[in-house]
Backbone as CSV, one residue per row, in Angstrom:
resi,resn,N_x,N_y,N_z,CA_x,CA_y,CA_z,C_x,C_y,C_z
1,UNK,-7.236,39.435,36.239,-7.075,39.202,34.811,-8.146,38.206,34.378
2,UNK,-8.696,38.474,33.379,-9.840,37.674,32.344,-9.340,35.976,32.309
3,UNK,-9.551,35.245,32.515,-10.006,33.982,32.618,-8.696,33.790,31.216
4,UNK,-9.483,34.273,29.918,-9.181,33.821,28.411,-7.087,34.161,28.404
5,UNK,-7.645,36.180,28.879,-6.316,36.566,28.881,-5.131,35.912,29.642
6,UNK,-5.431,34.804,30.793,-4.441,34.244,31.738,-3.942,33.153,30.870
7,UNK,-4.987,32.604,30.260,-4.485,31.274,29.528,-3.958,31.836,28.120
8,UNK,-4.436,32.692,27.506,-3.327,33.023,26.464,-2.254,33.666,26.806
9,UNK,-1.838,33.884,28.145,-0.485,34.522,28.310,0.117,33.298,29.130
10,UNK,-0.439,32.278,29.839,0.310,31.165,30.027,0.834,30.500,28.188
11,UNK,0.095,30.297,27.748,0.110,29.334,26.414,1.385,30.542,25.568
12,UNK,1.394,31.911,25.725,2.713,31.907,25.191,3.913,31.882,25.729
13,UNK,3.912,32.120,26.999,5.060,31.885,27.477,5.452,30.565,27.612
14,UNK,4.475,29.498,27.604,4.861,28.255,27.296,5.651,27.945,26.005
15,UNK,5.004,28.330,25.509,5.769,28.144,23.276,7.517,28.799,23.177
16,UNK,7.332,30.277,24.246,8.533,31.013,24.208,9.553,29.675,25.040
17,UNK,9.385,29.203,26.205,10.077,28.367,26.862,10.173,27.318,25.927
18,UNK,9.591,27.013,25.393,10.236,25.488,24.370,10.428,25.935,23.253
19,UNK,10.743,26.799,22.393,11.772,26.747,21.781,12.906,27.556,22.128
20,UNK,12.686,28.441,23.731,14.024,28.897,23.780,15.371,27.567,24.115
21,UNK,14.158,26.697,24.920,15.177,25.183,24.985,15.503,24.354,24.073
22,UNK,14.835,24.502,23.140,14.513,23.460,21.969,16.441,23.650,20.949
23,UNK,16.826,22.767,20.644,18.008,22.929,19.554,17.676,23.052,18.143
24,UNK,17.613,24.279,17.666,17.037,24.204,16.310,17.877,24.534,15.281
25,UNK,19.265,23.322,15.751,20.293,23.651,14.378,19.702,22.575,13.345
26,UNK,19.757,23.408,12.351,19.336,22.935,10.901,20.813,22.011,9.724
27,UNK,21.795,22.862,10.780,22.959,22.219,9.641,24.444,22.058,10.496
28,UNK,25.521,21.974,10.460,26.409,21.854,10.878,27.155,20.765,10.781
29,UNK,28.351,20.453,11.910,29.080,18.934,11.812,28.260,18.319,11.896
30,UNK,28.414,17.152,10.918,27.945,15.820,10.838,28.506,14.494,10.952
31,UNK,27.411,13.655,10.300,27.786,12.096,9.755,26.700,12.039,9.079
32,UNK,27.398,11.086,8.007,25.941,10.335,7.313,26.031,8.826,7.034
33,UNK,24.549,8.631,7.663,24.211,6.906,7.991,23.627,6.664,6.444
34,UNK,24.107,5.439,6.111,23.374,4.951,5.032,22.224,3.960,5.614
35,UNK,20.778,4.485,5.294,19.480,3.863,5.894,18.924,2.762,5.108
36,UNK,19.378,2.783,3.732,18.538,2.272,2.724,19.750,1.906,1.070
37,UNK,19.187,0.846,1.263,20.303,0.922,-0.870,19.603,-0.399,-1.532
38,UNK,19.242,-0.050,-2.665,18.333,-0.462,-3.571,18.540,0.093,-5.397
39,UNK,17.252,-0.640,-6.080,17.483,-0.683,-7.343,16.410,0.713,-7.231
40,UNK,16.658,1.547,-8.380,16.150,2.811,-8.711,14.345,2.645,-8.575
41,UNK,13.553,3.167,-8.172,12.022,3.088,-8.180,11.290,4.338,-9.024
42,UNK,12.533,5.024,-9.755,11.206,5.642,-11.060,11.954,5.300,-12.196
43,UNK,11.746,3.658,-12.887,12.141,3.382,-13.872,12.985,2.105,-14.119
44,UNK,13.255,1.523,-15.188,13.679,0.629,-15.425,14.904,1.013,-15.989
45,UNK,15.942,0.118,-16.009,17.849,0.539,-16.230,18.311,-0.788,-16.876
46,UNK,18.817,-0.538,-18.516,19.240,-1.805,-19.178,20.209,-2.392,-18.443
47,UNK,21.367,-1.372,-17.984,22.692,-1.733,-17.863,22.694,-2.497,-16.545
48,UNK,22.126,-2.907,-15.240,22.086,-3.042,-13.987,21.023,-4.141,-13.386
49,UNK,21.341,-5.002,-12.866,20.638,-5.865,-11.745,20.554,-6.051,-10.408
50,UNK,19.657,-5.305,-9.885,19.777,-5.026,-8.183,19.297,-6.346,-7.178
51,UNK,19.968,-7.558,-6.717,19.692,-8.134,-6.531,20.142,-8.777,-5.337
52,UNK,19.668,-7.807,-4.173,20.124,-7.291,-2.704,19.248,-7.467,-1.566
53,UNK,19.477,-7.218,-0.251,18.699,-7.919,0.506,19.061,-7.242,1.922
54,UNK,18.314,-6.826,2.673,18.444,-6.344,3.947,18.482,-7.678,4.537
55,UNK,19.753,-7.575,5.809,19.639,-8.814,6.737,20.293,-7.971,8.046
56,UNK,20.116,-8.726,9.398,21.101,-8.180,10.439,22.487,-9.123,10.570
57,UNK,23.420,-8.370,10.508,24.935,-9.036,10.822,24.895,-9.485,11.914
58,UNK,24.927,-11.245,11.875,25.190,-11.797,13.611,25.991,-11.368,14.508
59,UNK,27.088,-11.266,13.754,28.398,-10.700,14.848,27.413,-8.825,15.567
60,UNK,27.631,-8.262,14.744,27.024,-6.674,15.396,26.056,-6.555,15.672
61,UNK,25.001,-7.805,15.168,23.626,-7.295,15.716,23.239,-5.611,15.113
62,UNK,23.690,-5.526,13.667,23.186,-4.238,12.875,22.480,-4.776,11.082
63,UNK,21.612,-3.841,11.350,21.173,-4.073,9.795,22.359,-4.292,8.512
64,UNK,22.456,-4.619,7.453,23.156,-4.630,6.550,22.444,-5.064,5.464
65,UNK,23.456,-5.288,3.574,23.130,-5.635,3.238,23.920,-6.783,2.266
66,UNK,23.237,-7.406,2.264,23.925,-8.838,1.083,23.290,-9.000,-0.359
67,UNK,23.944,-9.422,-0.977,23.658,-9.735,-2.435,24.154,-9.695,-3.543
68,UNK,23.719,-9.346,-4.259,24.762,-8.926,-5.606,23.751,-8.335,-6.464
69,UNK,25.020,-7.275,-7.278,24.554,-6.049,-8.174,24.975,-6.674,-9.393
70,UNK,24.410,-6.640,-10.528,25.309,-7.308,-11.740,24.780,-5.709,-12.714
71,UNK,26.280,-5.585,-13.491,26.503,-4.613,-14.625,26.710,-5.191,-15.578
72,UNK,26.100,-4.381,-16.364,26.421,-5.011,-17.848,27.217,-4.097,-18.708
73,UNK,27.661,-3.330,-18.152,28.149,-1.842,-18.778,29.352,-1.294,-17.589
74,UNK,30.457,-0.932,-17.465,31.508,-0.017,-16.989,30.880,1.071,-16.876
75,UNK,30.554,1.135,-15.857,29.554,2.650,-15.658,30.887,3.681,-15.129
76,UNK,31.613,3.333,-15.150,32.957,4.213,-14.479,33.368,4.860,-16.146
77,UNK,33.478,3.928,-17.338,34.298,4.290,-18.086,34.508,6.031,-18.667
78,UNK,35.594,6.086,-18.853,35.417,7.663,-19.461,34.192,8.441,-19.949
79,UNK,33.566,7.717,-20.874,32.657,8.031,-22.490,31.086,8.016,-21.118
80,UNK,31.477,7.195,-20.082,30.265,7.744,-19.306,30.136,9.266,-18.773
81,UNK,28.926,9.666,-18.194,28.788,10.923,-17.257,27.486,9.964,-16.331
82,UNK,27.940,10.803,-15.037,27.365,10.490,-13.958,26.482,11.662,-13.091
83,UNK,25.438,11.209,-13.491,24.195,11.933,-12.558,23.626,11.509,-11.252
84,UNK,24.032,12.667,-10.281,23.451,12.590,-8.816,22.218,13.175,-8.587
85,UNK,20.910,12.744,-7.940,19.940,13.940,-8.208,19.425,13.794,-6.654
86,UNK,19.075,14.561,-5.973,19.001,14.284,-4.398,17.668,14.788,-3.952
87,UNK,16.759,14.058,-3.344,15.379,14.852,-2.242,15.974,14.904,-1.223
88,UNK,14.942,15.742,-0.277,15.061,15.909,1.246,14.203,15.148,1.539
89,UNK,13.948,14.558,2.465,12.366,14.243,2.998,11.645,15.475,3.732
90,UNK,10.280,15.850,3.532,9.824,17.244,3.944,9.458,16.920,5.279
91,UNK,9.115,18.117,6.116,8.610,17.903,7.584,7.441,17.570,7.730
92,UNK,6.577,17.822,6.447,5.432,17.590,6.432,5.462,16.228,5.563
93,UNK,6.103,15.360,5.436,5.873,14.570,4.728,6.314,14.306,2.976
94,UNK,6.967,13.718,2.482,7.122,13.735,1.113,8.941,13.462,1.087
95,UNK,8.847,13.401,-0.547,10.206,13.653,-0.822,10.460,15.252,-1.664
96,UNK,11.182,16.011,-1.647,11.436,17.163,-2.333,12.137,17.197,-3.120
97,UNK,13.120,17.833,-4.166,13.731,17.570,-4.825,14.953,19.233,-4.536
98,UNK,15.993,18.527,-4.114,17.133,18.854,-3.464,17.749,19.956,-4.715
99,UNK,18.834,19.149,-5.472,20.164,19.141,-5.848,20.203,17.947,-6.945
100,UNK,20.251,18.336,-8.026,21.080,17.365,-8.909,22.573,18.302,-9.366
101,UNK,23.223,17.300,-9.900,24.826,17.183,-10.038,25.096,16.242,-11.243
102,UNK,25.727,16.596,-12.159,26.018,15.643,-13.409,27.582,16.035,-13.596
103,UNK,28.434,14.998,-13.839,29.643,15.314,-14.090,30.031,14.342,-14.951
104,UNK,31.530,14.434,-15.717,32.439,13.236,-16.418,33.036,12.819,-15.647
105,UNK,33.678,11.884,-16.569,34.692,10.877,-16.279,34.520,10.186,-14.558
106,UNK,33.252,9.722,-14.421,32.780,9.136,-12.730,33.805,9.062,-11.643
107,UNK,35.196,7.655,-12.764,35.671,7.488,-11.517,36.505,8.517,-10.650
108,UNK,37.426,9.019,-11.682,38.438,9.859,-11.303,37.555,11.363,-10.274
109,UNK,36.434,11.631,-10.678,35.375,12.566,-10.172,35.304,11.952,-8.124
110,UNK,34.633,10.834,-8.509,34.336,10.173,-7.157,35.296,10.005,-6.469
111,UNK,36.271,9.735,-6.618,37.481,9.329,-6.080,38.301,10.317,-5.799
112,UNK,38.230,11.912,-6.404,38.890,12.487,-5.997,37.841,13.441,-5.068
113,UNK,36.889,13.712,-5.372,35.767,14.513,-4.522,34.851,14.231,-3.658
114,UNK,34.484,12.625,-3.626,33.932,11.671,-2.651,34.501,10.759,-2.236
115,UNK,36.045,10.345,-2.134,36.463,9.368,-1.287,36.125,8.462,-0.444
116,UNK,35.560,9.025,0.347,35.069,8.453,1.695,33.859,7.515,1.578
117,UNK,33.070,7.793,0.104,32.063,7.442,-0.448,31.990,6.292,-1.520
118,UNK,33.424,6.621,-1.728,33.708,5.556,-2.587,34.430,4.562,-1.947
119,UNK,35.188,4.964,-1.065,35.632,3.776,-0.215,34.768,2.940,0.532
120,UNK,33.761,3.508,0.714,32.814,2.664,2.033,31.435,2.136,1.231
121,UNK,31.588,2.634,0.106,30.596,1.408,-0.970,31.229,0.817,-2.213
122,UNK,31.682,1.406,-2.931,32.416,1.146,-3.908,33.528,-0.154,-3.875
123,UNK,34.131,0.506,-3.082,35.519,-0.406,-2.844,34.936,-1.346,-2.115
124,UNK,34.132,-1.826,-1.223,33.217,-2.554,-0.305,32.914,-3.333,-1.114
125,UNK,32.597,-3.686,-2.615,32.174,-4.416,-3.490,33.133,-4.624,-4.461
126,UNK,34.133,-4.596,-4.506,35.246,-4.870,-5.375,35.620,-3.952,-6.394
127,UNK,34.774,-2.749,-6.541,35.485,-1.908,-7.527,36.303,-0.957,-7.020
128,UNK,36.937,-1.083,-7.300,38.391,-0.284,-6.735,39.808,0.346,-7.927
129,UNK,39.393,0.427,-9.491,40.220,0.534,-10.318,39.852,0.592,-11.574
130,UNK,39.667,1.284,-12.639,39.268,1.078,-13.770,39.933,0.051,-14.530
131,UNK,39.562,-0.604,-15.723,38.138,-0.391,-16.533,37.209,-1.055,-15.015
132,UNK,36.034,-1.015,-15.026,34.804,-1.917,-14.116,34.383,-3.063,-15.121
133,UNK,34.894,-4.180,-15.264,34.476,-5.147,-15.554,32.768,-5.458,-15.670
134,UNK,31.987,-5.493,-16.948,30.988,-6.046,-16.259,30.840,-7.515,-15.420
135,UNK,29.880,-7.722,-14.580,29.527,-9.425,-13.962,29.049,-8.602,-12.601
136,UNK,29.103,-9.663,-12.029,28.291,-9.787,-10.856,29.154,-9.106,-9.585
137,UNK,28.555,-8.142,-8.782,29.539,-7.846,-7.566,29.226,-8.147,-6.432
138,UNK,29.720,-8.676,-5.675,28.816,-9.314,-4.269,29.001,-8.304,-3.722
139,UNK,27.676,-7.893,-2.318,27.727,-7.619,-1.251,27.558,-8.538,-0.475
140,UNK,28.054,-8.271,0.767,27.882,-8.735,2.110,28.248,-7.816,3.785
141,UNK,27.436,-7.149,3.888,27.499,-6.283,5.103,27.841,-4.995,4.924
142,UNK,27.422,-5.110,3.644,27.575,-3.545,3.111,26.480,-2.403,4.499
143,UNK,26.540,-1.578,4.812,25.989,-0.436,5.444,26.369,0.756,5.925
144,UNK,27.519,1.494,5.340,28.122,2.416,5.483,27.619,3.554,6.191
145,UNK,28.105,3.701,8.038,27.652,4.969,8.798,28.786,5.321,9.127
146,UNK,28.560,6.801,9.410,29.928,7.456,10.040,30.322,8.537,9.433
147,UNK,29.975,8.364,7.614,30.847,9.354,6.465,31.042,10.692,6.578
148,UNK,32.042,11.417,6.357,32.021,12.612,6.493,32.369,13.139,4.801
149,UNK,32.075,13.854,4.220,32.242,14.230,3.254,33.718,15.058,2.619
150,UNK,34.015,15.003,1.894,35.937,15.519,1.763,36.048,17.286,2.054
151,UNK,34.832,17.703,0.715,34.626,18.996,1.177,33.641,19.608,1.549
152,UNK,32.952,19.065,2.638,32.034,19.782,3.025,32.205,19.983,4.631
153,UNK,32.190,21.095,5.564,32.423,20.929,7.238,31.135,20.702,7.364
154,UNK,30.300,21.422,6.610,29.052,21.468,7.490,27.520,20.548,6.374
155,UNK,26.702,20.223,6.590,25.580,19.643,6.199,24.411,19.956,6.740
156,UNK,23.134,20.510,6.018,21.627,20.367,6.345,21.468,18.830,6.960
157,UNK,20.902,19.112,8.044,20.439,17.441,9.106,19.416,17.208,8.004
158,UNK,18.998,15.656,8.248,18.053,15.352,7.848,18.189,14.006,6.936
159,UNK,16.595,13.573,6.427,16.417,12.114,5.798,17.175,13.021,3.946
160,UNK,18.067,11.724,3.674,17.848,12.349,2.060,17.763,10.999,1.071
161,UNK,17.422,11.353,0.382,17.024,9.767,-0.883,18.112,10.330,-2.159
162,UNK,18.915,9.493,-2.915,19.742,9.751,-3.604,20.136,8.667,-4.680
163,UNK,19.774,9.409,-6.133,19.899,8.645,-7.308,21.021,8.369,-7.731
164,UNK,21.797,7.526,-8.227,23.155,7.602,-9.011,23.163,6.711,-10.421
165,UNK,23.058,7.513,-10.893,22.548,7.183,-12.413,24.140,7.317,-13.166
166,UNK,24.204,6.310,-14.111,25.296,6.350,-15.262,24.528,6.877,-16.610
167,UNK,25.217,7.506,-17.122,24.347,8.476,-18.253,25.859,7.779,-19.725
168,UNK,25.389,7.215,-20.422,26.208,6.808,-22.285,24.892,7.721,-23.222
169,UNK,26.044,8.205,-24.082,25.188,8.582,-25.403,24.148,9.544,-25.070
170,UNK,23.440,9.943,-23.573,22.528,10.779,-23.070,21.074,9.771,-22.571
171,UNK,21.609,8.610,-22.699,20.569,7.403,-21.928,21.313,6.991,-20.864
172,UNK,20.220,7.169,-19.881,20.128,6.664,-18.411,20.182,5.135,-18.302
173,UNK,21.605,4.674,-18.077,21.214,2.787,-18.370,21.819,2.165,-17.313
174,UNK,22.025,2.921,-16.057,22.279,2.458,-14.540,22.052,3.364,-13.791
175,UNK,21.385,2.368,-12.220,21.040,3.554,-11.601,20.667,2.802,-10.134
176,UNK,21.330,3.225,-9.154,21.057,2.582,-7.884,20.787,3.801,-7.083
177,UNK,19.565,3.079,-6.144,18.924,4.779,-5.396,19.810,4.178,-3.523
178,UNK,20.075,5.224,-2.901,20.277,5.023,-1.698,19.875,6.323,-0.818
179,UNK,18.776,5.844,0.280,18.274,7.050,1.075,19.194,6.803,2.857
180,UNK,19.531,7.979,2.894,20.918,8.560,4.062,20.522,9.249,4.578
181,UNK,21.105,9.252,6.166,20.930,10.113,6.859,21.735,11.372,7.506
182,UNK,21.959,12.276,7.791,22.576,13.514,7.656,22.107,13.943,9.522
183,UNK,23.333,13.294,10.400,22.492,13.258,11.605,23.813,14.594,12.120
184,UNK,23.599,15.153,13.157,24.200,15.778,13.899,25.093,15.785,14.586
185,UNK,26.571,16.063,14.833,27.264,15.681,15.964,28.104,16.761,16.289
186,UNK,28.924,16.372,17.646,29.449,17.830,18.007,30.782,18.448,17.003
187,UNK,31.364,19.865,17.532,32.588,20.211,16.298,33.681,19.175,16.617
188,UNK,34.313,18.400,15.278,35.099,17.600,15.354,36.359,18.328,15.177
Protein backbone atom coordinates (compact mmCIF):
# COMPACT_ATOMS: atom_id res chain seq x y z
CA UNK A 1 0.00 0.00 0.00
CA UNK A 2 1.09 3.71 -1.05
CA UNK A 3 2.90 5.42 1.69
CA UNK A 4 -0.09 8.49 1.51
CA UNK A 5 -2.93 5.69 1.32
CA UNK A 6 -1.56 3.94 4.80
CA UNK A 7 -1.60 7.18 6.59
CA UNK A 8 -4.94 8.27 5.39
CA UNK A 9 -6.44 5.03 6.39
CA UNK A 10 -4.57 5.08 9.76
CA UNK A 11 -5.80 8.91 10.32
CA UNK A 12 -9.39 7.62 9.76
CA UNK A 13 -9.65 4.98 11.69
CA UNK A 14 -8.11 7.02 14.27
CA UNK A 15 -11.06 9.89 14.14
CA UNK A 16 -13.62 6.70 13.88
CA UNK A 17 -12.01 5.39 17.36
CA UNK A 18 -12.39 8.73 19.16
CA UNK A 19 -15.51 9.56 18.66
CA UNK A 20 -16.77 6.09 18.83
CA UNK A 21 -15.31 6.60 22.59
CA UNK A 22 -15.91 10.07 22.89
CA UNK A 23 -19.53 10.94 25.01
CA UNK A 24 -21.31 13.20 22.81
CA UNK A 25 -24.47 13.79 24.89
CA UNK A 26 -25.57 17.23 24.15
CA UNK A 27 -28.51 17.24 26.71
CA UNK A 28 -30.01 15.20 29.38
CA UNK A 29 -30.08 14.96 33.44
CA UNK A 30 -28.57 17.70 34.90
CA UNK A 31 -27.55 20.48 37.41
CA UNK A 32 -26.98 23.96 37.11
CA UNK A 33 -23.96 25.79 38.76
CA UNK A 34 -24.32 29.39 39.14
CA UNK A 35 -20.67 30.69 37.70
CA UNK A 36 -21.23 34.32 37.70
CA UNK A 37 -24.01 37.16 39.12
CA UNK A 38 -23.67 40.70 38.41
CA UNK A 39 -25.22 44.07 37.32
CA UNK A 40 -26.57 43.87 33.58
CA UNK A 41 -23.52 44.83 30.89
CA UNK A 42 -25.73 46.10 27.89
CA UNK A 43 -27.09 49.09 29.64
CA UNK A 44 -27.92 51.13 32.38
CA UNK A 45 -31.24 50.28 34.89
CA UNK A 46 -32.96 53.25 36.96
CA UNK A 47 -34.60 50.92 39.32
CA UNK A 48 -31.34 48.77 40.68
CA UNK A 49 -27.84 48.97 42.35
CA UNK A 50 -25.49 46.08 41.87
CA UNK A 51 -23.15 46.38 44.49
CA UNK A 52 -21.54 42.80 44.87
CA UNK A 53 -18.39 41.13 45.07
CA UNK A 54 -16.84 37.73 44.39
CA UNK A 55 -14.98 36.36 47.55
CA UNK A 56 -14.07 32.61 48.70
CA UNK A 57 -16.13 31.33 51.82
CA UNK A 58 -13.50 30.45 54.61
CA UNK A 59 -15.44 27.75 56.02
CA UNK A 60 -15.85 25.80 52.22
CA UNK A 61 -13.06 27.11 50.64
CA UNK A 62 -15.71 27.95 47.50
CA UNK A 63 -16.21 31.02 45.52
CA UNK A 64 -19.27 33.11 46.54
CA UNK A 65 -20.79 36.22 46.64
CA UNK A 66 -21.27 39.22 49.15
CA UNK A 67 -22.80 42.53 48.97
CA UNK A 68 -25.77 44.20 48.43
CA UNK A 69 -28.35 44.83 45.63
CA UNK A 70 -30.45 47.98 46.36
CA UNK A 71 -34.11 48.44 44.51
CA UNK A 72 -35.79 51.20 44.13
CA UNK A 73 -38.86 49.70 42.63
CA UNK A 74 -40.88 46.15 43.70
CA UNK A 75 -39.86 44.48 40.72
CA UNK A 76 -42.16 41.52 41.89
CA UNK A 77 -45.25 43.81 41.97
CA UNK A 78 -48.24 42.78 39.85
CA UNK A 79 -48.28 45.98 37.26
CA UNK A 80 -44.63 44.51 36.60
CA UNK A 81 -43.73 41.85 33.67
CA UNK A 82 -40.61 40.00 33.75
CA UNK A 83 -38.20 39.34 30.95
CA UNK A 84 -35.75 36.36 30.72
CA UNK A 85 -33.53 36.49 27.62
CA UNK A 86 -30.77 33.68 27.51
CA UNK A 87 -27.24 33.03 25.24
CA UNK A 88 -25.40 29.88 24.92
CA UNK A 89 -21.81 30.34 24.84
CA UNK A 90 -20.75 29.02 21.17
CA UNK A 91 -18.03 26.28 20.62
CA UNK A 92 -16.39 28.51 18.64
CA UNK A 93 -16.44 31.20 20.87
CA UNK A 94 -19.09 33.99 21.58
CA UNK A 95 -22.33 34.42 23.19
CA UNK A 96 -25.54 33.38 21.01
CA UNK A 97 -28.76 34.29 21.66
CA UNK A 98 -30.84 31.33 23.07
CA UNK A 99 -34.46 31.94 24.29
CA UNK A 100 -36.16 34.89 25.61
CA UNK A 101 -39.34 34.50 27.86
CA UNK A 102 -41.51 37.47 29.12
CA UNK A 103 -44.28 36.84 31.50
CA UNK A 104 -46.71 38.69 34.37
CA UNK A 105 -47.20 38.94 37.58
CA UNK A 106 -43.06 37.74 38.40
CA UNK A 107 -43.65 36.56 41.68
CA UNK A 108 -46.42 34.19 41.66
CA UNK A 109 -44.77 33.06 37.92
CA UNK A 110 -41.27 32.29 39.67
CA UNK A 111 -42.45 30.72 42.48
CA UNK A 112 -44.69 28.55 40.99
CA UNK A 113 -42.51 27.52 37.79
CA UNK A 114 -38.95 28.16 39.16
CA UNK A 115 -38.93 27.32 42.74
CA UNK A 116 -35.82 25.96 43.14
CA UNK A 117 -34.59 29.24 41.62
CA UNK A 118 -36.20 31.27 43.65
CA UNK A 119 -35.38 29.60 46.66
CA UNK A 120 -31.65 29.43 46.18
CA UNK A 121 -31.37 33.23 45.16
CA UNK A 122 -34.25 34.99 45.93
CA UNK A 123 -35.11 33.80 49.25
CA UNK A 124 -31.13 33.74 49.93
CA UNK A 125 -31.51 37.55 50.06
CA UNK A 126 -34.56 38.13 51.96
CA UNK A 127 -37.23 38.24 49.45
CA UNK A 128 -39.45 35.74 50.19
CA UNK A 129 -43.17 37.46 50.02
CA UNK A 130 -44.78 40.23 48.34
CA UNK A 131 -45.02 43.55 48.21
CA UNK A 132 -40.66 43.65 47.75
CA UNK A 133 -39.93 46.52 49.71
CA UNK A 134 -37.57 48.80 48.07
CA UNK A 135 -33.79 49.24 50.16
CA UNK A 136 -30.95 47.45 50.27
CA UNK A 137 -30.68 43.44 50.22
CA UNK A 138 -27.61 41.86 51.52
CA UNK A 139 -25.79 39.04 50.14
CA UNK A 140 -23.44 36.92 51.74
CA UNK A 141 -22.43 33.48 50.23
CA UNK A 142 -24.80 33.64 47.82
CA UNK A 143 -23.63 30.82 44.93
CA UNK A 144 -26.26 28.58 44.11
CA UNK A 145 -25.05 24.87 42.53
CA UNK A 146 -26.92 21.81 42.31
CA UNK A 147 -30.46 23.32 40.75
CA UNK A 148 -32.61 21.23 39.03
CA UNK A 149 -35.36 22.87 37.31
CA UNK A 150 -39.33 22.03 38.36
CA UNK A 151 -40.22 21.22 34.79
CA UNK A 152 -37.67 20.32 32.94
CA UNK A 153 -35.92 16.31 33.13
CA UNK A 154 -33.67 17.07 30.67
CA UNK A 155 -31.28 20.28 29.63
CA UNK A 156 -28.77 21.24 26.64
CA UNK A 157 -25.10 20.99 28.65
CA UNK A 158 -23.32 23.90 28.50
CA UNK A 159 -22.05 27.74 29.52
CA UNK A 160 -25.35 30.02 29.51
CA UNK A 161 -25.44 33.92 30.38
CA UNK A 162 -28.92 35.06 31.56
CA UNK A 163 -30.76 38.46 31.78
CA UNK A 164 -33.58 39.13 34.27
CA UNK A 165 -35.00 42.22 33.54
CA UNK A 166 -38.23 43.87 35.34
CA UNK A 167 -40.23 45.48 32.56
CA UNK A 168 -43.20 48.80 34.20
CA UNK A 169 -45.09 50.72 31.61
CA UNK A 170 -42.79 48.76 28.74
CA UNK A 171 -39.35 50.28 30.29
CA UNK A 172 -36.66 48.06 31.26
CA UNK A 173 -35.76 49.59 34.88
CA UNK A 174 -34.10 46.36 36.54
CA UNK A 175 -31.96 43.97 35.51
CA UNK A 176 -29.37 41.54 36.97
CA UNK A 177 -27.34 39.27 34.46
CA UNK A 178 -26.19 35.76 35.84
CA UNK A 179 -24.01 33.30 33.60
CA UNK A 180 -24.70 29.23 34.69
CA UNK A 181 -23.70 26.26 34.06
CA UNK A 182 -25.79 23.32 32.67
CA UNK A 183 -23.29 20.39 33.58
CA UNK A 184 -24.16 16.70 33.19
CA UNK A 185 -25.01 14.01 35.58
CA UNK A 186 -26.21 10.53 35.71
CA UNK A 187 -30.38 9.52 35.54
CA UNK A 188 -31.58 10.65 38.90
Amino acid sequence: MEARAMLALVAAVSSAANLASANLALAGPYTIDMLELGACDDGEYPGILVNISQTVDEETNETTYKGGITLYYDMFADDFEMEVTTYKWGSTGGWNFDYRLQFSKPFEYLKTNLPNVFESTFEKIGIKEKPVSPGTYYINGLMPRGIRLKHFAMLPYGKYKAYLKSVKDGEKVICVMTIGKVNEVGYI
